[in-house]
Residue frames relative to the residue before (quaternion, step in Angstrom):
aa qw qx qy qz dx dy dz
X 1.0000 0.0000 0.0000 0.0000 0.00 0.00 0.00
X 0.7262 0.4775 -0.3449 0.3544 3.10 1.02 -0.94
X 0.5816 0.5597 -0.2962 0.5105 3.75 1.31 -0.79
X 0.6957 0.4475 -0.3892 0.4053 3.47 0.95 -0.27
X 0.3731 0.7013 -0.3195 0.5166 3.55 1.77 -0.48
X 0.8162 0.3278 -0.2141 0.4248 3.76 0.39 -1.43
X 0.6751 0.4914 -0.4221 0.3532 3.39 1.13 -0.70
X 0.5560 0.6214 -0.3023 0.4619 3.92 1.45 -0.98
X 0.5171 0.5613 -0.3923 0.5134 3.72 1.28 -0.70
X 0.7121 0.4875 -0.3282 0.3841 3.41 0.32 -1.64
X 0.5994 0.6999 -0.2115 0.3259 3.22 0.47 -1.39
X 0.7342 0.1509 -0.2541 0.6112 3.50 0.14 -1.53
X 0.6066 0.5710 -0.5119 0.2098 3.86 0.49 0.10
X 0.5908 0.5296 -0.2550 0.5526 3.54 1.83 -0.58
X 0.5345 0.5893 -0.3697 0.4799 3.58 1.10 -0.23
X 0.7503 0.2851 -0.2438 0.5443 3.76 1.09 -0.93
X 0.3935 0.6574 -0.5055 0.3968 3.49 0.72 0.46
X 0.7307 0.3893 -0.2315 0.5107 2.83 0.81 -2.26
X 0.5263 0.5548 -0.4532 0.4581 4.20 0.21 -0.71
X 0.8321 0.3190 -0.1644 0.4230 3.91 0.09 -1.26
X 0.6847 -0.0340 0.0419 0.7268 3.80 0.64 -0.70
X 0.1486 -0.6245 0.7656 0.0414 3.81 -0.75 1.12
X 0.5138 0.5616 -0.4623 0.4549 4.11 0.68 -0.97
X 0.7145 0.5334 -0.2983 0.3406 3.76 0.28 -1.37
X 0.5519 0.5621 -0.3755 0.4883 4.04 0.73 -0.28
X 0.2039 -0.6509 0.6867 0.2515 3.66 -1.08 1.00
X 0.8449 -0.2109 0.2703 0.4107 3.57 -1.97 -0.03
X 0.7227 0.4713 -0.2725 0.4258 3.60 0.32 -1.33
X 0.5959 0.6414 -0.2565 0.4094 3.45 1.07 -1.33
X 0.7440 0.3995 -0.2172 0.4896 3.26 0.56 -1.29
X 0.6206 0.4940 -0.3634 0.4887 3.85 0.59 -0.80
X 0.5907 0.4971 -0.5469 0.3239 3.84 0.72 -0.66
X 0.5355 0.8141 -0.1636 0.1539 2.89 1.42 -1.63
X 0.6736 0.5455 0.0853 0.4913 2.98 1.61 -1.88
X 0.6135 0.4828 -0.1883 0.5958 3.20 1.90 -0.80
X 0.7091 0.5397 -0.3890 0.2338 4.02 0.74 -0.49
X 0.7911 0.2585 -0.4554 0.3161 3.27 1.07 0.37
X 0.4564 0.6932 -0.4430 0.3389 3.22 1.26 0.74
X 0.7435 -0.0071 -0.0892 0.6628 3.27 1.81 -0.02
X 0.2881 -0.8765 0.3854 -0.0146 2.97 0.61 2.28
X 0.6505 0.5717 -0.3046 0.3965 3.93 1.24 -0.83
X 0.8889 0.1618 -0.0405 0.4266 3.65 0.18 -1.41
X 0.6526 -0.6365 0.2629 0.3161 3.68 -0.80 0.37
X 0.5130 -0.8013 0.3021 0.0593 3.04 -0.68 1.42
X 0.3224 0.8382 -0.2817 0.3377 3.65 1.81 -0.59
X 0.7805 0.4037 -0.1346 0.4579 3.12 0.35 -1.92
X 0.4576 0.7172 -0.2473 0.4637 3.52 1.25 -1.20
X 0.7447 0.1768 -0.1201 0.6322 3.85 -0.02 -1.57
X 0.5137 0.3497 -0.5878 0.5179 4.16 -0.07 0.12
X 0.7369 0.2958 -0.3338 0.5081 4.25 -0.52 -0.92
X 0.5833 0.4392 -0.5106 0.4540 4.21 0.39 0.13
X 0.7074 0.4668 -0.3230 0.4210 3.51 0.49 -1.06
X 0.6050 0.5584 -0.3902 0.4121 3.56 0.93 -1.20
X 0.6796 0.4558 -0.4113 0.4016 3.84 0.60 -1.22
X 0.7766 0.3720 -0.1659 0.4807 3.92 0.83 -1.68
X 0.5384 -0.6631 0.3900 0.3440 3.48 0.69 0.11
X 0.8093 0.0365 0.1537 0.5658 3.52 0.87 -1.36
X 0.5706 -0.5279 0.4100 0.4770 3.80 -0.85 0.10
X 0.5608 0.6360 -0.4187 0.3252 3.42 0.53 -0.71
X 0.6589 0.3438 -0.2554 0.6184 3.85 1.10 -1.46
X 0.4702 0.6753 -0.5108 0.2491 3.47 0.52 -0.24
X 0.7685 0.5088 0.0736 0.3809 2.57 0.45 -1.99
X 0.7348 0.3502 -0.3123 0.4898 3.45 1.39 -0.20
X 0.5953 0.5374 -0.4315 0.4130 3.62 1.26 -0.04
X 0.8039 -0.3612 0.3359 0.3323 2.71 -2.03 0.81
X 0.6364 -0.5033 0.4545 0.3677 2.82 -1.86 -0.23
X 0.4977 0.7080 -0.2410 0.4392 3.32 1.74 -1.57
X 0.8051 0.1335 -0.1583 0.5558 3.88 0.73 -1.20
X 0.6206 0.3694 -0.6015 0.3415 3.19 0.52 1.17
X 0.5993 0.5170 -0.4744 0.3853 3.29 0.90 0.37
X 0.4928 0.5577 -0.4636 0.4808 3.58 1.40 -0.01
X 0.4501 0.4707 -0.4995 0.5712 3.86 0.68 0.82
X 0.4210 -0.7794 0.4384 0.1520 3.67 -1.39 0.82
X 0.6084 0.1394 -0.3002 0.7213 3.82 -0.37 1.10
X 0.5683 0.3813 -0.6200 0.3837 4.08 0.10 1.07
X 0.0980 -0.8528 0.4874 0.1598 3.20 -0.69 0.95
X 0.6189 -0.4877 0.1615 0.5942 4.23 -0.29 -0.59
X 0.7079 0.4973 -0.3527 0.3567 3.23 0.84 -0.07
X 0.5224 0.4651 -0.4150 0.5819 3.68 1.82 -0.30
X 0.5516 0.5735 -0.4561 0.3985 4.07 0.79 -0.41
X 0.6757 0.5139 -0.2804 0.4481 3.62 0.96 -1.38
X 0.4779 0.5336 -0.3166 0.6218 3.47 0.99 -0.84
X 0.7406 0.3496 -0.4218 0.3892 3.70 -0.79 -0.68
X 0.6624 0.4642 -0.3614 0.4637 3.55 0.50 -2.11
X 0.6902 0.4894 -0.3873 0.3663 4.20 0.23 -0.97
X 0.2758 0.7779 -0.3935 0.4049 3.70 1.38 0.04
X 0.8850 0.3879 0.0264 0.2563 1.50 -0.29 -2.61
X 0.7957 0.4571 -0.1469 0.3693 3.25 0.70 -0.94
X 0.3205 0.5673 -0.4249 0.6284 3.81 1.90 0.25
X 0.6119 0.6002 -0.3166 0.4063 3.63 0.66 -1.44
X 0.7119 0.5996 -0.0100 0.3655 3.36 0.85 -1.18
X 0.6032 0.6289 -0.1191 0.4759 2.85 1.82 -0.91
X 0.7256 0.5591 0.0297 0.4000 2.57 0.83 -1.58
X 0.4646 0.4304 -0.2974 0.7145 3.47 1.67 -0.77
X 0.7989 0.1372 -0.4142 0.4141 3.93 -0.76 -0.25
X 0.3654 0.5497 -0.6551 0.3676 4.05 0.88 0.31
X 0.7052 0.4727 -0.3294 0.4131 3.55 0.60 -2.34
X 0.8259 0.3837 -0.3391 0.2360 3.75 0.12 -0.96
X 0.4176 0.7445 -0.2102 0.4765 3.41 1.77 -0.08
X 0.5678 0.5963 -0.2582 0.5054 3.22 1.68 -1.43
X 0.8309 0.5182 -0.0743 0.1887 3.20 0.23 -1.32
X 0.2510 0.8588 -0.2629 0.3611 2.85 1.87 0.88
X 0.7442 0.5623 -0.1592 0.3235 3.30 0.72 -0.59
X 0.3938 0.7985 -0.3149 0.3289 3.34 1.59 0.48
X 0.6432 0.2562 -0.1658 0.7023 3.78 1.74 0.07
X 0.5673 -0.4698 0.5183 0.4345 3.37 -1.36 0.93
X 0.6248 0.6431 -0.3738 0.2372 4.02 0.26 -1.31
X 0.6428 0.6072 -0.0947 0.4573 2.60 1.43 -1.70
X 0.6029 0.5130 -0.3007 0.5319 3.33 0.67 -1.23
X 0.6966 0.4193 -0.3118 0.4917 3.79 -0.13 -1.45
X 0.5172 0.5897 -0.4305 0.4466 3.74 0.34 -0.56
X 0.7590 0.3699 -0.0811 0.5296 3.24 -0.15 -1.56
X 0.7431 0.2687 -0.3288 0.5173 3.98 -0.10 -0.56
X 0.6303 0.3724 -0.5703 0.3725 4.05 0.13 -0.30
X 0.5235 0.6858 -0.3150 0.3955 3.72 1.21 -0.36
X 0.6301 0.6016 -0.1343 0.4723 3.03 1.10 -1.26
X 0.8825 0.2112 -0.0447 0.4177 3.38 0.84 -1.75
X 0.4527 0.6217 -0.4892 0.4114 3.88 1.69 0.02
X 0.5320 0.6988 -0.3391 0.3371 4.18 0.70 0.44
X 0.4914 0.7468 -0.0549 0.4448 2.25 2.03 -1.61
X 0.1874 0.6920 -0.6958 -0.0431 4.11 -1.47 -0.08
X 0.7154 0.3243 -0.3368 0.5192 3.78 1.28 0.13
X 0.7473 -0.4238 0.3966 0.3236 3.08 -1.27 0.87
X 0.2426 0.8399 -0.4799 0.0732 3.82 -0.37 0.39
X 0.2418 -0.7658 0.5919 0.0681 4.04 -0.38 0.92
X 0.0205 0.6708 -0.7408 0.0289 3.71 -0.99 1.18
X 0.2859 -0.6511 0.7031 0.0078 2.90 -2.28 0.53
X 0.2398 -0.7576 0.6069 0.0118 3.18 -0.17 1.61
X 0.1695 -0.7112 0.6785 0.0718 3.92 -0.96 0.81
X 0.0682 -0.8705 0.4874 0.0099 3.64 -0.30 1.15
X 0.3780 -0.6589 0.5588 0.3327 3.81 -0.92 0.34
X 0.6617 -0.4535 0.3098 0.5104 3.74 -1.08 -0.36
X 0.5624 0.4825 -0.4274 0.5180 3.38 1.03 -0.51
X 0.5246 -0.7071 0.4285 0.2027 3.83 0.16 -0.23
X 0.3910 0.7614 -0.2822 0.4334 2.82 1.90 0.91
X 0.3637 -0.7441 0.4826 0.2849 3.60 0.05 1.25
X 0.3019 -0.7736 0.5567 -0.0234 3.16 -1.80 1.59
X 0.7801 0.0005 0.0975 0.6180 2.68 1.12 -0.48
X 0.0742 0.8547 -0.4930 -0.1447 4.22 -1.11 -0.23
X 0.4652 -0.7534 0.4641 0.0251 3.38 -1.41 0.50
X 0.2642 0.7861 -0.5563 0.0523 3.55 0.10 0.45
X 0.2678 -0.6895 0.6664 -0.0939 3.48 -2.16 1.66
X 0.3879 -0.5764 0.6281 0.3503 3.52 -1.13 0.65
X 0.0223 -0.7007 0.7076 0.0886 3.39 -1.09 1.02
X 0.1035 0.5809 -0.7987 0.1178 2.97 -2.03 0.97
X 0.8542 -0.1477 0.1546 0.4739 3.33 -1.82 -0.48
X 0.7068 0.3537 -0.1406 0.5963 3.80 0.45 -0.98
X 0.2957 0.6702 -0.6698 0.1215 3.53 0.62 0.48
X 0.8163 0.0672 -0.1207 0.5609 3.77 -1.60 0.85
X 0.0582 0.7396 -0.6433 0.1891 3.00 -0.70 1.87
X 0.9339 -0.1704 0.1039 0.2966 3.59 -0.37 0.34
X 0.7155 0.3173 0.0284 0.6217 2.25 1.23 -1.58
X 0.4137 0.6051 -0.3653 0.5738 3.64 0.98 -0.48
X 0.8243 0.3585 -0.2280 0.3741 3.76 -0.21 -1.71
X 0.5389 0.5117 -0.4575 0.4883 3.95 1.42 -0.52
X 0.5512 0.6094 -0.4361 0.3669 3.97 0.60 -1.53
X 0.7742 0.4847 -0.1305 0.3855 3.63 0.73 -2.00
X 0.4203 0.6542 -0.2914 0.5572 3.42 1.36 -0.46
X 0.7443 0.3727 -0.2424 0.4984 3.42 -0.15 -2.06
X 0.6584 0.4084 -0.3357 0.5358 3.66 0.03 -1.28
X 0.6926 0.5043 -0.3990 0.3268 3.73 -0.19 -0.07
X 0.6170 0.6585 -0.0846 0.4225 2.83 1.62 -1.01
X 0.5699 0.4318 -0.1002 0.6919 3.33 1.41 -1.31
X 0.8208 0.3697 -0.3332 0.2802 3.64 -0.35 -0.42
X 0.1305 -0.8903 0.3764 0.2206 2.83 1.63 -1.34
X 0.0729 0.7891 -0.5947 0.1357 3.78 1.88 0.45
X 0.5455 -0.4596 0.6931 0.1038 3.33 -2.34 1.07
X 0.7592 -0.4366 0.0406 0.4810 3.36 0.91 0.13
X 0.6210 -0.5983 0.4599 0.2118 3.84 -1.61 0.48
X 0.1145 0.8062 -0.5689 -0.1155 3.16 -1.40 0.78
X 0.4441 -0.7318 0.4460 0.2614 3.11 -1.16 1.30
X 0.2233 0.7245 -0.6493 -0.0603 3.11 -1.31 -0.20
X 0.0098 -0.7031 0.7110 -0.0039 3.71 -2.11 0.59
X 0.4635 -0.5945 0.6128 0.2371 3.07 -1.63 0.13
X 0.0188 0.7702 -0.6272 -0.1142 3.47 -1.25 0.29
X 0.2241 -0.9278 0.2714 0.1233 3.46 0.09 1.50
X 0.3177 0.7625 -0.3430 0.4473 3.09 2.05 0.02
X 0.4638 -0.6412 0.4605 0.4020 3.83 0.94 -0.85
X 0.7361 0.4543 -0.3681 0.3410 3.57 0.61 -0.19
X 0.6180 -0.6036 0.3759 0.3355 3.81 -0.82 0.76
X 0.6901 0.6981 -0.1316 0.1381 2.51 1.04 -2.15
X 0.3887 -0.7761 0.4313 0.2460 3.85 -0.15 1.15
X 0.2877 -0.6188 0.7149 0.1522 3.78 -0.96 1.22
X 0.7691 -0.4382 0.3812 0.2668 2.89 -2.31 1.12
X 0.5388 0.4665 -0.4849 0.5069 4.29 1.27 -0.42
X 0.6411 0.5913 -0.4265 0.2396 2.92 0.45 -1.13
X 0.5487 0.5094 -0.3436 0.5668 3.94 1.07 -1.49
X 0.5920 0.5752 -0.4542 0.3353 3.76 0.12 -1.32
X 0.9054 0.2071 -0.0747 0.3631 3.18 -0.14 -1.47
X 0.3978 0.6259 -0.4709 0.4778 3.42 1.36 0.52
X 0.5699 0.6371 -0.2543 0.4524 3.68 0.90 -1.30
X 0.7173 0.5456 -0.2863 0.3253 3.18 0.61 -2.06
X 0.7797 0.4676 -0.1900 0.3705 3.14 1.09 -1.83
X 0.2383 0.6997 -0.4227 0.5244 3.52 1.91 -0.81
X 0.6715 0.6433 -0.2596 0.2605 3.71 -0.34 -0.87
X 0.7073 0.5670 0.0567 0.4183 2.12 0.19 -2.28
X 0.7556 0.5561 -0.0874 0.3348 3.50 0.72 -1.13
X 0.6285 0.5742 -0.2003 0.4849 2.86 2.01 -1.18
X 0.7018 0.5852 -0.1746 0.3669 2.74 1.41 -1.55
X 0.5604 0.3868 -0.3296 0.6540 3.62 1.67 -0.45
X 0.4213 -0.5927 0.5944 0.3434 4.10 0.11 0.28
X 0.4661 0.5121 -0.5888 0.4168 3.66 0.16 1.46
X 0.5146 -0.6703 0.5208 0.1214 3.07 -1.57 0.07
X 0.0470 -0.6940 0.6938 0.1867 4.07 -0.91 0.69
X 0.4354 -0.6887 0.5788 0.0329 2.38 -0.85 2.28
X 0.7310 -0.0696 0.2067 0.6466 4.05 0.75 -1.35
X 0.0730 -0.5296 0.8292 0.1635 2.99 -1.83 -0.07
X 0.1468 -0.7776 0.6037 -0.0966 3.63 -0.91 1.37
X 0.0843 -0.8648 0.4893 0.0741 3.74 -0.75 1.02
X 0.4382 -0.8241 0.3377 0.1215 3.08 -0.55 0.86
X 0.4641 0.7597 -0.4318 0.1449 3.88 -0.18 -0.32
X 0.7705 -0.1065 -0.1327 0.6143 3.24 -0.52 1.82
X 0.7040 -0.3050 0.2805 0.5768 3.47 -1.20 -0.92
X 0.4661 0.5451 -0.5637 0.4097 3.94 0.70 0.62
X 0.0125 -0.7499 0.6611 -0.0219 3.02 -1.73 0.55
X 0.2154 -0.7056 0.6640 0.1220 4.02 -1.09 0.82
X 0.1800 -0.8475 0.4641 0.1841 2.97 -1.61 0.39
X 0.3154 -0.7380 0.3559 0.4788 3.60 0.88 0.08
X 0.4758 0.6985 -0.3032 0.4401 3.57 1.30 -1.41
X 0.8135 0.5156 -0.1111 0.2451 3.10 -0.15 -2.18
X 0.6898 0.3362 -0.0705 0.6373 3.15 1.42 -1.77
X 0.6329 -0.4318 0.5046 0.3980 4.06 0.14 0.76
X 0.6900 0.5727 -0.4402 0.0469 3.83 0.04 -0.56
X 0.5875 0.6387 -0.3984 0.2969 3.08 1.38 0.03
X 0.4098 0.5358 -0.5602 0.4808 3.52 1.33 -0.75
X 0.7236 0.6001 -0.2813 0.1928 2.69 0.02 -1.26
X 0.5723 0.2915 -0.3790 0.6663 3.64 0.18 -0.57
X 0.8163 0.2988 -0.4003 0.2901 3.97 -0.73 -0.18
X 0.5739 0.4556 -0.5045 0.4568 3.63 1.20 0.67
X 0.9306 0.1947 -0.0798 0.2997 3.37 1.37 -1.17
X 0.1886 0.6342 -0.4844 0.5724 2.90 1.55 1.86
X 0.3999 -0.7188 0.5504 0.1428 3.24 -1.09 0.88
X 0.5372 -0.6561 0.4021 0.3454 3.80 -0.49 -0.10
X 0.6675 0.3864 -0.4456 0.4546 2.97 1.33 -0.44
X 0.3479 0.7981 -0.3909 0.2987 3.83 1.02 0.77
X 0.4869 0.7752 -0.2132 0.3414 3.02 1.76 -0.56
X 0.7106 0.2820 -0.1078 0.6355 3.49 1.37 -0.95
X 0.4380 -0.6010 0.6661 0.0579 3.20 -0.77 1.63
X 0.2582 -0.6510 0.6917 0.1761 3.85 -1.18 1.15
């Protein structure tokens, strides 16, 4: 009772660490962490110190089997299944990030968005939120039409701008009619968002259309300067 007393002590003490400074845990610390409810009774310390010793680091950890983690003592099959299911979220998540990071060439871009939009049969307007690498943080998608980005739309795009804090924005739509060619909303609500962007210290990197295996670029084709010399301000509010 009394060893079960010290180990629940420890415990909710590594639990407020990880809540208050998660940054503050070394390698072992965190794996014990990762290990209490897969073996909820006996202490878990000694356990992640003799895992690291066999794999060297979390990385090999985290990528072996289940079979050669159980060739490690006090892993049984169900703390092995548990680890490999880790590991392999862990895994995920790297080809999400490297996936992300597409968007660093118009080619590239059109690649990835005719994908995006051949599913599609309604008109539809995303916002890609990029880092400096050009790796997508985060995204946004709006029925576009005449009234594209009303009010309420431009607060959502705002807030989410706010929170992410992207190095810069990509537009993008579909135009299921077949033609590339940007309409006079289209400039409208490029501008609007153009704005928008400044006002969050970010950048519109493009605004890219989409239709079939066609694609515009605003960038590419001069049109963005362009819409922000010869748009008036009072252009900003869509009637």
């Amino acid at each position: 009772m009394e060893n079960a007393t010290l180990h629940d002590g420890h415990r909710a003490r590594m639990f407020e660490r990880l809540f208050h400074t998660p940054d503050s845990l070394a390698e072992h610390e965190l794996l014990e962490v990762i290990l209490y409810p897969m073996i909820p009774r006996k202490d878990t310390n000694a356990l992640a110190h003799s895992l690291l010793r066999v794999f060297g680091n979390l990385k090999n950890l985290f990528a072996a089997t289940p079979q050669e983690l159980m060739s490690v003592n006090g892993v049984g099959k169900k703390t092995a299944i548990n680890l490999c299911a880790v590991g392999r979220v862990f895994a995920a998540v790297k080809d999400d990030e490297e996936k992300a990071c597409g968007w660093g060439s118009f080619e590239s871009c059109a690649e990835e968005l005719t994908e995006i939009f051949k599913q599609l049969n309604d008109e539809t307007f995303y916002v890609f939120f990029l880092d400096k690498r050009y790796c997508e943080i985060a995204r946004m998608a709006f029925a576009n039409n005449e009234k594209a980005f009303v009010s309420a739309d431009i607060t959502e795009l705002a807030t989410a701008m706010a929170v992410h804090k992207p190095s810069g924005v990509l537009l993008a739509h579909n135009h299921p009619s077949g033609n590339v060619t940007p309409s006079e909303a289209d400039d409208r609500a490029t501008l609007k968002i153009s704005m928008i962007c400044t006002i969050n210290g970010t950048t519109l990197l493009d605004h890219v259309i989409v239709s079939g295996k066609n694609a515009y670029s605003y960038f590419k084709e001069g049109r963005l300067d362009y819409i922000k010399q010869k748009l008036d301000i009072d252009n900003f509010y869509i009637d």
